[in-house]
C-alpha positions, 0 to 999 in steps of 0.5 A, spaced: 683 168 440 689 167 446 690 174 444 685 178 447 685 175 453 687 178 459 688 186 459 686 190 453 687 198 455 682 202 452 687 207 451 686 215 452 688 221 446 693 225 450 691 232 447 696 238 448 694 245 451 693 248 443 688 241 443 693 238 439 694 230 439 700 230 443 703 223 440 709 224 444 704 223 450 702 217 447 708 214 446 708 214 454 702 211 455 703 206 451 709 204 455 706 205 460 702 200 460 706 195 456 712 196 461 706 194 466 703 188 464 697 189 458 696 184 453 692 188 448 692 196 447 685 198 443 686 204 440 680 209 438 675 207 443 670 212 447 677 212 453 680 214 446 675 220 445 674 218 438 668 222 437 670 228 437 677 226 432 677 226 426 678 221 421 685 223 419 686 225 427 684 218 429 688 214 422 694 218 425 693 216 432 692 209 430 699 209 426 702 212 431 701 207 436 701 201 431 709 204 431 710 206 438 707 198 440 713 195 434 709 189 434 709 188 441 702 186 442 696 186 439 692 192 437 684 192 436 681 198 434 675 202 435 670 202 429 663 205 430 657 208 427 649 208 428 649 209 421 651 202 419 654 203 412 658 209 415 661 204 420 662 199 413 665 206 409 669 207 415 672 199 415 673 200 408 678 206 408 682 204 413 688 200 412 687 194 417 693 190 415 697 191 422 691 191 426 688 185 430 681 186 431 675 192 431 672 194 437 665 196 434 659 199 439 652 197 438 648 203 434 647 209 439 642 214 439 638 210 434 635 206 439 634 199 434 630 193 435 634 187 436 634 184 431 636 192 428 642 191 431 643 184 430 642 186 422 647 191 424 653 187 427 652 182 422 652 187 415 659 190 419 662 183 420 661 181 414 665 187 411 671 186 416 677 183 413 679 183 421 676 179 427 670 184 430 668 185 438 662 187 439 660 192 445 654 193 450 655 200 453 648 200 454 649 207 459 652 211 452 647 208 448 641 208 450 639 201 448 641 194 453 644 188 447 640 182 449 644 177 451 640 173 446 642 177 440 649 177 443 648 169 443 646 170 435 652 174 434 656 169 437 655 164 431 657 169 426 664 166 423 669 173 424 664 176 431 669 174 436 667 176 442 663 182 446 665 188 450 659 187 456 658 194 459 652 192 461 653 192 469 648 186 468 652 181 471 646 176 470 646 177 463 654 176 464 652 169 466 647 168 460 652 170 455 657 166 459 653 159 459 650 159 452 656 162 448 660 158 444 667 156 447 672 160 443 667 166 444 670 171 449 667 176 454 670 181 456 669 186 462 667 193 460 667 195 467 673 195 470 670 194 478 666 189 476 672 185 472 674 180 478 667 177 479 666 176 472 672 173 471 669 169 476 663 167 471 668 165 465 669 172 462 676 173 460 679 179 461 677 186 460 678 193 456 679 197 461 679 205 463 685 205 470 690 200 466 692 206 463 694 208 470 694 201 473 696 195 468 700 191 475 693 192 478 689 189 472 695 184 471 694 181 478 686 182 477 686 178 470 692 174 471 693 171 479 689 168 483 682 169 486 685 172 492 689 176 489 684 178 484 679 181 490 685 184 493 688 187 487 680 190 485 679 192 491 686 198 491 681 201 486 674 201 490 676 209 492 679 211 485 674 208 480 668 212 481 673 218 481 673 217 474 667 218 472 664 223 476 665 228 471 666 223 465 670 219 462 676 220 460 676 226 463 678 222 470 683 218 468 687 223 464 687 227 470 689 221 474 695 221 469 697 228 470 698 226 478 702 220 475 706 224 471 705 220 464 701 225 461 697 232 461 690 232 463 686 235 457 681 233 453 676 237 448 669 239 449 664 238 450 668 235 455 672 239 461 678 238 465 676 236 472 674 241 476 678 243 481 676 240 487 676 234 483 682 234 481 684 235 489 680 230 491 684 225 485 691 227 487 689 225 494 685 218 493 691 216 488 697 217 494 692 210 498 693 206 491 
């Protein structure tokens, strides 16, 4: 699990102005964050705007960045449903052979029981021919996973480790004293990464690593002190990112930085403009 720990970059799909995949854009971001410092790429995550790919839009995607990384790192890849056998069909048609892990979001929309979702994880895991990381965005999907159930996940043979969302750091440190040993909880809120860092988490899956992977390399990597400093240079950026939701923050963080364009599809915009003017100003103080 040595792997996953550290920076996993929740990569964005750059779009170009037709709303295209622009994989050379992709190839960027992906150098991006290597040459920076990340330890794992996820591909096809919410950063990723998975939903509104298609499946052929989002194999294609995968393929690419597996080609771009060249074996370099690690690459974990989201697969997610609220229709549990739709996530089961969408493992068995993918080819998985150069992928380390999936990334799969607890049941959305649903709103399931607990034991719904524990069911739900479980049927998925034992399907998968690779490791699982669940993941508790309660924000997105209108249901909390308790740290309870994910305690229960935690002793499944191929469920490795949780993507906590939640903002619950109390729950953080629920998951972090129950679980087992070589189960990892990693970060889903890039603010909150160094105190949870602080409680045993091992890393994050981060927005602004596709920004900032130094400053996540010290937050994930250095020292308590350094970790604090590091984390406070995004106090100003980070709710920036979200203000007209994510991705459409990051990507037009990436415009200024020049790594990539800044379109997304809808029902998502481009920032509004006085966003975006007050991104280009906040990102010269990082």
């Amino acid at each position: 699990m040595k792997k996953f720990i550290g920076t996993g970059v929740a990569l964005v799909t750059p779009f170009d102005e037709e709303g295209n995949v622009d994989f050379g854009g992709l190839e960027k971001v992906v150098e991006h964050v290597i040459k920076g410092g990340a330890d794992y790429l996820v591909v096809q995550g919410t950063t990723g705007e998975a939903s509104t790919l298609s499946r052929e839009e989002k194999r294609s995607v995968l393929a690419e960045a597996i080609k771009i990384n060249s074996g370099r790192l690690p690459i974990v890849y989201g697969i997610g449903a609220n229709n549990t056998q739709a996530a089961i069909d969408e493992i068995n048609d993918t080819d998985l052979s150069n992928v380390d892990a999936i990334l799969s979001v607890s049941p959305y929309y649903n709103k399931p029981t607990q034991t719904g979702i524990q069911i739900h994880f479980e049927k998925i895991a034992d399907a998968c021919p690779v490791p699982v990381i669940l993941y508790n965005v309660p924000g997105r999907t209108m249901s909390n996973m308790a740290s309870q159930t994910t305690l229960a996940l935690s002793k499944h043979a191929n469920i490795i480790g949780v993507k906590e969302a939640s903002g619950d750091l109390v729950q953080c440190m629920e998951i972090c004293k129950n679980k087992p040993e070589d189960f990892l909880l990693i970060s889903g809120d890039d603010m909150l990464t160094a105190s949870m860092i602080a409680i045993g988490c091992e890393g994050a899956i981060s927005v602004l690593a596709n920004c900032y992977p130094d400053i996540f390399k010290t937050i994930c990597h250095g020292s308590p002190l350094e970790a604090k400093n590091a984390a406070f240079r995004l106090l100003e950026i980070n709710p920036l990112m979200y203000a007209e939701s994510n991705p459409v923050g990051v990507k037009n963080l990436l415009k200024h930085l020049g790594i990539c364009g800044d379109q997304v599809r809808l029902p998502l915009l481009r920032a509004t403009e006085s966003l975006d003017a007050k991104i280009k100003e906040v990102a010269q103080t990082v």
